[in-house]
N, CA and C atoms as a LAMMPS dump frame, in Angstrom:
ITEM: TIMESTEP
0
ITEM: NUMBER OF ATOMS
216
ITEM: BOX BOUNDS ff ff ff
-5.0000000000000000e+02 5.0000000000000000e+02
-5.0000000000000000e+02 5.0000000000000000e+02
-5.0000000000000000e+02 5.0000000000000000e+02
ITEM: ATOMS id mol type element x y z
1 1 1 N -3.568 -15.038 -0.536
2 1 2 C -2.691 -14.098 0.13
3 1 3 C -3.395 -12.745 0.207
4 2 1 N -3.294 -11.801 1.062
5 2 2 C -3.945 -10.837 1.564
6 2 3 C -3.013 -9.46 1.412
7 3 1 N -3.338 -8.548 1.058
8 3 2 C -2.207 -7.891 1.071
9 3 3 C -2.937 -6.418 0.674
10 4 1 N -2.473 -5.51 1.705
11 4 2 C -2.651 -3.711 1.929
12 4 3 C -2.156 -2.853 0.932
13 5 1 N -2.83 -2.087 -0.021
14 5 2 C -2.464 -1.283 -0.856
15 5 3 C -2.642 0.113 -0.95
16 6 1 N -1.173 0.698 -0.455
17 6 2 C -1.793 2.26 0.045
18 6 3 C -1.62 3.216 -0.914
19 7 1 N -2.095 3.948 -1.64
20 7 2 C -2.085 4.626 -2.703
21 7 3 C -1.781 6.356 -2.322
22 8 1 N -0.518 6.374 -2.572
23 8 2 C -0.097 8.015 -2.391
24 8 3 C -0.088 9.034 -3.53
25 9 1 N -0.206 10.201 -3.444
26 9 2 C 0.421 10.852 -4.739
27 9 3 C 1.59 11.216 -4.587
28 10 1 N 2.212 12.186 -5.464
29 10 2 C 3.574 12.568 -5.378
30 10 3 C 3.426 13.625 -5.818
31 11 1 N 5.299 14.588 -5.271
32 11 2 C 5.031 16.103 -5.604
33 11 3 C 4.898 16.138 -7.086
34 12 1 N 5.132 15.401 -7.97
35 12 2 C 5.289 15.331 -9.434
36 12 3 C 3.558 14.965 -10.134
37 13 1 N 2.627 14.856 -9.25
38 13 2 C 1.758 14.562 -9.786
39 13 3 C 1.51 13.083 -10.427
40 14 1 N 1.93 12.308 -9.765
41 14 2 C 1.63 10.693 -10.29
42 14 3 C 0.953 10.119 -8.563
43 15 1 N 0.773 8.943 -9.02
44 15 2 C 0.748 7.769 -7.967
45 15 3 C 1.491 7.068 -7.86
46 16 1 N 1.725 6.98 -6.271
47 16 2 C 2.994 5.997 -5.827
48 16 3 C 1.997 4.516 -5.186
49 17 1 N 2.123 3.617 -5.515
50 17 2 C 1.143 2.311 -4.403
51 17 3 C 2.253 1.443 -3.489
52 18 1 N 2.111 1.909 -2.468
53 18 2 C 2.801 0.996 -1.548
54 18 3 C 1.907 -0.276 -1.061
55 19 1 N 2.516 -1.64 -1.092
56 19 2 C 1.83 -2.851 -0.707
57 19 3 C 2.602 -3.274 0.178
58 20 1 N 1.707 -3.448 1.368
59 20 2 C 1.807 -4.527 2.582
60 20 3 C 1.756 -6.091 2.859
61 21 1 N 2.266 -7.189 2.56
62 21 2 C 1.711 -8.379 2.845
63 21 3 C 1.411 -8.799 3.924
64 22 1 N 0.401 -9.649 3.949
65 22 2 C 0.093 -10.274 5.095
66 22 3 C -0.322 -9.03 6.315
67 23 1 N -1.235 -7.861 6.259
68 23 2 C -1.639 -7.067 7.084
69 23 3 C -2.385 -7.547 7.965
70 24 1 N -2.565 -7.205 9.115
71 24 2 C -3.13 -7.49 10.385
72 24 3 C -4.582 -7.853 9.852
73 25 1 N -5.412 -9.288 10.418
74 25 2 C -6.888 -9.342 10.048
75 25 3 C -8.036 -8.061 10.164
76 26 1 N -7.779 -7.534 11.504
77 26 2 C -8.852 -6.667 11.911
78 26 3 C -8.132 -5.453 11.573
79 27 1 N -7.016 -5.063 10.864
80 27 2 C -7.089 -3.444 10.779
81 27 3 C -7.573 -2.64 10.294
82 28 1 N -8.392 -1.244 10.678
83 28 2 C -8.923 -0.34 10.783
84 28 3 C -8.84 0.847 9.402
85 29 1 N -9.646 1.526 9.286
86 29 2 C -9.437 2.657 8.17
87 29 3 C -8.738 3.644 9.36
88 30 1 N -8.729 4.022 10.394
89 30 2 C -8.556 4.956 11.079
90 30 3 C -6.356 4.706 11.308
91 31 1 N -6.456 2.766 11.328
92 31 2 C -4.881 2.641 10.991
93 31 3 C -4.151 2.952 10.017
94 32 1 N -4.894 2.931 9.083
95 32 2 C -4.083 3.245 8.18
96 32 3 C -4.034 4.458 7.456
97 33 1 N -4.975 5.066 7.758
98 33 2 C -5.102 6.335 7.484
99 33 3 C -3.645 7.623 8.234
100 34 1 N -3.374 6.791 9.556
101 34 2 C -2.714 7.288 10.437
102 34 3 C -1.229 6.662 9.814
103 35 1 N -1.149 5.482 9.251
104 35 2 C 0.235 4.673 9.031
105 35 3 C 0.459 5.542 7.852
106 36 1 N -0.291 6.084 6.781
107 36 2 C -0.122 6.686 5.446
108 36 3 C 0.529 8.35 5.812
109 37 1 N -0.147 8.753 6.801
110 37 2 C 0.069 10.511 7.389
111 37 3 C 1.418 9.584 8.246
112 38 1 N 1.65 9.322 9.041
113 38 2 C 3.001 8.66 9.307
114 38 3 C 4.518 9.16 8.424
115 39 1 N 3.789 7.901 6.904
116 39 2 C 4.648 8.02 5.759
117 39 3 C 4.896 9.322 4.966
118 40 1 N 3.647 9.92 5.11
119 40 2 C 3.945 11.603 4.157
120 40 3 C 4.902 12.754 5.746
121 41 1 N 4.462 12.611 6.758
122 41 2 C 4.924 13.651 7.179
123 41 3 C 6.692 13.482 7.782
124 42 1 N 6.701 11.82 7.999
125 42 2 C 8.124 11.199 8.478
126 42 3 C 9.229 11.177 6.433
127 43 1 N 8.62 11.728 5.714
128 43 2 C 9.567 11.44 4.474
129 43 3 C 10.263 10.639 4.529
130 44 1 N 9.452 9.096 5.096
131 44 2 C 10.558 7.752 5.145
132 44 3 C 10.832 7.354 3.514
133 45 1 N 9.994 7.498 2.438
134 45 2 C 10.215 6.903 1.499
135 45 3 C 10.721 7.98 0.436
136 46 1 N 11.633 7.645 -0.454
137 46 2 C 11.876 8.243 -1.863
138 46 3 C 11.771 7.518 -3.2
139 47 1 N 11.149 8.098 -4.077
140 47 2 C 10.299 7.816 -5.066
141 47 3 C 10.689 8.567 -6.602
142 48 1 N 10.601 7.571 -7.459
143 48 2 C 11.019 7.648 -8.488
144 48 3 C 10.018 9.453 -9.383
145 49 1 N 8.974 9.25 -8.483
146 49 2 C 8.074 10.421 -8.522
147 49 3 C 7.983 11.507 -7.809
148 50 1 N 9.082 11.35 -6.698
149 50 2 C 8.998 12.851 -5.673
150 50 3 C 8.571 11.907 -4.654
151 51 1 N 8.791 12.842 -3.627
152 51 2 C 8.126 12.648 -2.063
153 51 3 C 6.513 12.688 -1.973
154 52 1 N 6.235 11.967 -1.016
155 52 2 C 4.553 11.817 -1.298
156 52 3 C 4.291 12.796 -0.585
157 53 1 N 2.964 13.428 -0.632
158 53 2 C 2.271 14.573 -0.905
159 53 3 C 0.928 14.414 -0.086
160 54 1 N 0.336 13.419 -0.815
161 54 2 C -1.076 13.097 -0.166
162 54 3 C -1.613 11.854 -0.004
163 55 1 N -2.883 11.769 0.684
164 55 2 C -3.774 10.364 0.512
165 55 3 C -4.274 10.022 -0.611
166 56 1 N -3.919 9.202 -1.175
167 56 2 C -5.242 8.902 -2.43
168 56 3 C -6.2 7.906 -2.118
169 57 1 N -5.98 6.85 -1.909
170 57 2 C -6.807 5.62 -1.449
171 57 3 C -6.092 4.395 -1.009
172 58 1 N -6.568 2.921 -0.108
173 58 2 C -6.306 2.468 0.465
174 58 3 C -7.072 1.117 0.131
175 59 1 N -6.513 0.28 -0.543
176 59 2 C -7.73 -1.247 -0.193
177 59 3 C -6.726 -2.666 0.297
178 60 1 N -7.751 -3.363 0.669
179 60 2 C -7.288 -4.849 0.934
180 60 3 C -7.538 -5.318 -0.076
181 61 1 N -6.51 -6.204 -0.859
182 61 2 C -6.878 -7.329 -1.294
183 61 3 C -6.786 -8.807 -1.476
184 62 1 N -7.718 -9.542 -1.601
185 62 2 C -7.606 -11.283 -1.334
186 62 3 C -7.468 -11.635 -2.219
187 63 1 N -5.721 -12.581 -2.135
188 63 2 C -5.948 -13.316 -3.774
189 63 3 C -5.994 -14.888 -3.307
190 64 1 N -6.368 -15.62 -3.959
191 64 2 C -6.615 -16.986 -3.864
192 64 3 C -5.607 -17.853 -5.065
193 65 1 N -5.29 -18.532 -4.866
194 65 2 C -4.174 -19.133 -5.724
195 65 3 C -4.539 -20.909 -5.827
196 66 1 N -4.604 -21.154 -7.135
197 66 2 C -4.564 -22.362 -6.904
198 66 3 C -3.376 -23.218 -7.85
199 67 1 N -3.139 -24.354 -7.528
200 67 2 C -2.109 -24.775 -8.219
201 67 3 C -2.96 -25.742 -9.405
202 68 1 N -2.604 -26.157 -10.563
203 68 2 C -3.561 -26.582 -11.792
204 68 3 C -2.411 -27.833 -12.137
205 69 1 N -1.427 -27.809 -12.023
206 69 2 C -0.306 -28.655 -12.097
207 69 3 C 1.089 -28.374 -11.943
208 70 1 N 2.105 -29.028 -11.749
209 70 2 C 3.133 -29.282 -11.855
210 70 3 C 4.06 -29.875 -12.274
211 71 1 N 5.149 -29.598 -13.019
212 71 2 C 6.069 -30.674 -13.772
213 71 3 C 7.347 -30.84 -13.089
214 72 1 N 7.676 -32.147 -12.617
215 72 2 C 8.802 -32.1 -11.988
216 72 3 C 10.001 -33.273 -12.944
């Protein structure tokens, strides 16, 4: 499973990580850079830490899963 991890700060001085599943194959640093300034300047989200503030960082990551057994 694949999944977008956008890393904000907050007015309180912490990190907020918002995760995306299943993000578009080919998207861009320039998208999301723009989807993150989106989220800080539209104050869509509220946070146990304040309103977000800034960029911190942004990664994809691939997890691979396998199943080892099952008991039914």
């Amino acid at each position: 499973m694949k999944t977008l991890q956008m890393n904000f700060g907050t007015e309180f001085g912490k990190t907020y990580a918002l995760t995306i599943t299943n993000p578009k194959e080919d998207i861009t640093k320039d998208e999301v850079m723009q989807a993150m300034e989106m989220f800080i300047s539209a104050d869509y989200l509220a946070t146990n830490s304040g309103a977000l503030t800034s960029i911190k960082s942004a990664k994809l990551i691939d997890r691979t899963e396998r199943l080892l057994f099952e008991n039914k």
